[in-house]
C-alpha positions in Angstrom: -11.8 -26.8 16.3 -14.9 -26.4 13.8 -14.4 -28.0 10.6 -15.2 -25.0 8.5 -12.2 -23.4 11.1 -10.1 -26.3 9.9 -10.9 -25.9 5.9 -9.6 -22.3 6.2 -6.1 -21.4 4.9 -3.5 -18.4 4.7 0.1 -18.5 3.5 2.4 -16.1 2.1 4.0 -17.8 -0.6 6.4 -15.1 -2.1 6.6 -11.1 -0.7 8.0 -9.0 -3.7 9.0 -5.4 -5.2 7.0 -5.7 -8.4 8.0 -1.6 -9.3 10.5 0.6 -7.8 11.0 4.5 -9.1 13.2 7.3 -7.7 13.3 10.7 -8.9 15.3 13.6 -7.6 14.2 16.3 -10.7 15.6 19.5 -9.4 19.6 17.8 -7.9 21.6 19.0 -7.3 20.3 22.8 -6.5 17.5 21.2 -4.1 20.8 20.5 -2.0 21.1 24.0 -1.5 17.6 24.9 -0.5 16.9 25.6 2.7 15.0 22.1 4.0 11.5 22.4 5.0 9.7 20.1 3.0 6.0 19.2 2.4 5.6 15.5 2.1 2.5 13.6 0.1 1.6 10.2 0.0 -0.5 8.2 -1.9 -1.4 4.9 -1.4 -3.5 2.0 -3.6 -4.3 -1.5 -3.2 -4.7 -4.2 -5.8 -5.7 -8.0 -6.1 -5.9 -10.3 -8.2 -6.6 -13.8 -8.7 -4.3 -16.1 -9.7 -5.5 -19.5 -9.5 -8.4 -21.3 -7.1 -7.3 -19.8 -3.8 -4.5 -17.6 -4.8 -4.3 -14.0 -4.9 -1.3 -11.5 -6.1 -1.9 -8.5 -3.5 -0.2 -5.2 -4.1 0.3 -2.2 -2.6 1.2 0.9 -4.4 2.7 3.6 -2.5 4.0 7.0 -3.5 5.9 9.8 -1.6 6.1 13.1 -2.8 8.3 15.6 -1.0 8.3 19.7 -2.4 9.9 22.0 -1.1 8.3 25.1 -2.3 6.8 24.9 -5.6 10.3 22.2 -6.6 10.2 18.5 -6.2 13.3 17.3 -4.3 12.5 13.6 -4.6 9.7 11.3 -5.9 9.8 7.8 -4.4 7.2 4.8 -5.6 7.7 1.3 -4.6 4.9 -1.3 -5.4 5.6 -4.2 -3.4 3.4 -7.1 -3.9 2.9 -10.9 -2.4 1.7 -13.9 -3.2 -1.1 -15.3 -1.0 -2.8 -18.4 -0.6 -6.7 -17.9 1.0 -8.6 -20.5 1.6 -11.7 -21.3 2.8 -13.0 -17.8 3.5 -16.4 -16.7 2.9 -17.0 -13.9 0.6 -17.4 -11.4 3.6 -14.1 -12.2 5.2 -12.6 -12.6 2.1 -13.0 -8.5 1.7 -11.0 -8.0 5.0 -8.5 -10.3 4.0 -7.6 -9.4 0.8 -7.9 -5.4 1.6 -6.5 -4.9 5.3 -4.6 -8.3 6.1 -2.5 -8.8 3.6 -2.1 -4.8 2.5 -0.8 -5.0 6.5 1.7 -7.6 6.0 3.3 -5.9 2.7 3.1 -2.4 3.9 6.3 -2.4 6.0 8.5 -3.9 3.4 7.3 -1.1 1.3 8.1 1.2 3.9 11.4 0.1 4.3 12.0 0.5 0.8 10.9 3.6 0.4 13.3 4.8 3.3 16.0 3.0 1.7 15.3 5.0 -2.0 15.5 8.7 0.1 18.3 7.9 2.0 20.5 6.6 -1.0 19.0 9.6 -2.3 21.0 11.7 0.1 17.9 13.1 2.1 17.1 13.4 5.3 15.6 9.8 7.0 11.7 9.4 5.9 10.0 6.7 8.3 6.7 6.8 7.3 4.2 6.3 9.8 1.9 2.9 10.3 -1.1 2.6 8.2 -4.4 1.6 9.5 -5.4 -0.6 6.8 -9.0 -1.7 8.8 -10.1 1.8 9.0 -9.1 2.3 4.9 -11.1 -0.8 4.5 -14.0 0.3 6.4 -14.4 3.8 5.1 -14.4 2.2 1.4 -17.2 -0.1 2.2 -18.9 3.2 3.8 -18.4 5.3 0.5 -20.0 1.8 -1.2 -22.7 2.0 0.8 -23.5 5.6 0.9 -23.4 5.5 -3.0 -25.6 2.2 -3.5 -28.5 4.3 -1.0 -27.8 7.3 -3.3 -28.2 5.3 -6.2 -31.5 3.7 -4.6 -33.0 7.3 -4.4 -32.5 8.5 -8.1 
């Protein structure tokens, strides 16, 4: 092993629901609507340092499910962690801190958002896996784009 391999660090020190919100604005009546809903999702990601090598990560995820023009639930869950990352360089710390550790906390926000609808007395909601790398890479493409449009004016 390299010693700059052996310098690096990663740890989760704490994995945490930081906000939780559940709204059902149109119960009971939505319980007598006929059930085809439309389902939106919106998703964020946030760090922030904490100390020399640590870094509060959080993910802020939000369901919305109409059906017709009526909300029949709104579900948001930000679940954050603690993470300890150290000895990156700054262009792995932008992977890291943006697809790695969003990766980790994703599924305990998933499973809490499940949990909120079904005590909600809807039908199961598992959302699908996010592709965190690809999020990642499409934001550093939008960055880039702009910085070349920027260059031009």
């Amino acid at each position: 092993m390299t010693e700059a391999a052996a310098e690096k660090q990663f740890a989760i020190q704490r994995v945490y629901t930081k906000d939780i919100s559940f709204e059902t604005p149109h119960s009971p009546e939505i319980f007598t609507q006929q059930w085809q809903p439309e389902i939106n999702i919106d998703l964020n990601t946030s760090s922030k340092k904490l100390n020399e090598g640590v870094y509060e990560i959080a993910i802020a995820l939000t369901v919305t499910c109409k059906v017709g023009e009526k909300t029949a639930y709104l579900a948001e869950v930000q679940q954050a962690g603690i993470f300890t990352i150290v000895g990156f360089d700054a262009e792995e710390m932008g992977p890291m801190v943006n697809s790695f550790c969003p990766n980790i906390l994703f599924p305990y926000a998933r499973e809490c958002i499940s949990d909120l609808v079904n005590r909600g007395s809807f039908p199961q909601l598992v959302l699908a896996p996010i592709n965190f790398d690809a999020i990642y890479a499409q934001h550093l493409e939008r960055q880039q784009q702009q910085a070349a449009g920027a260059e031009k004016h």
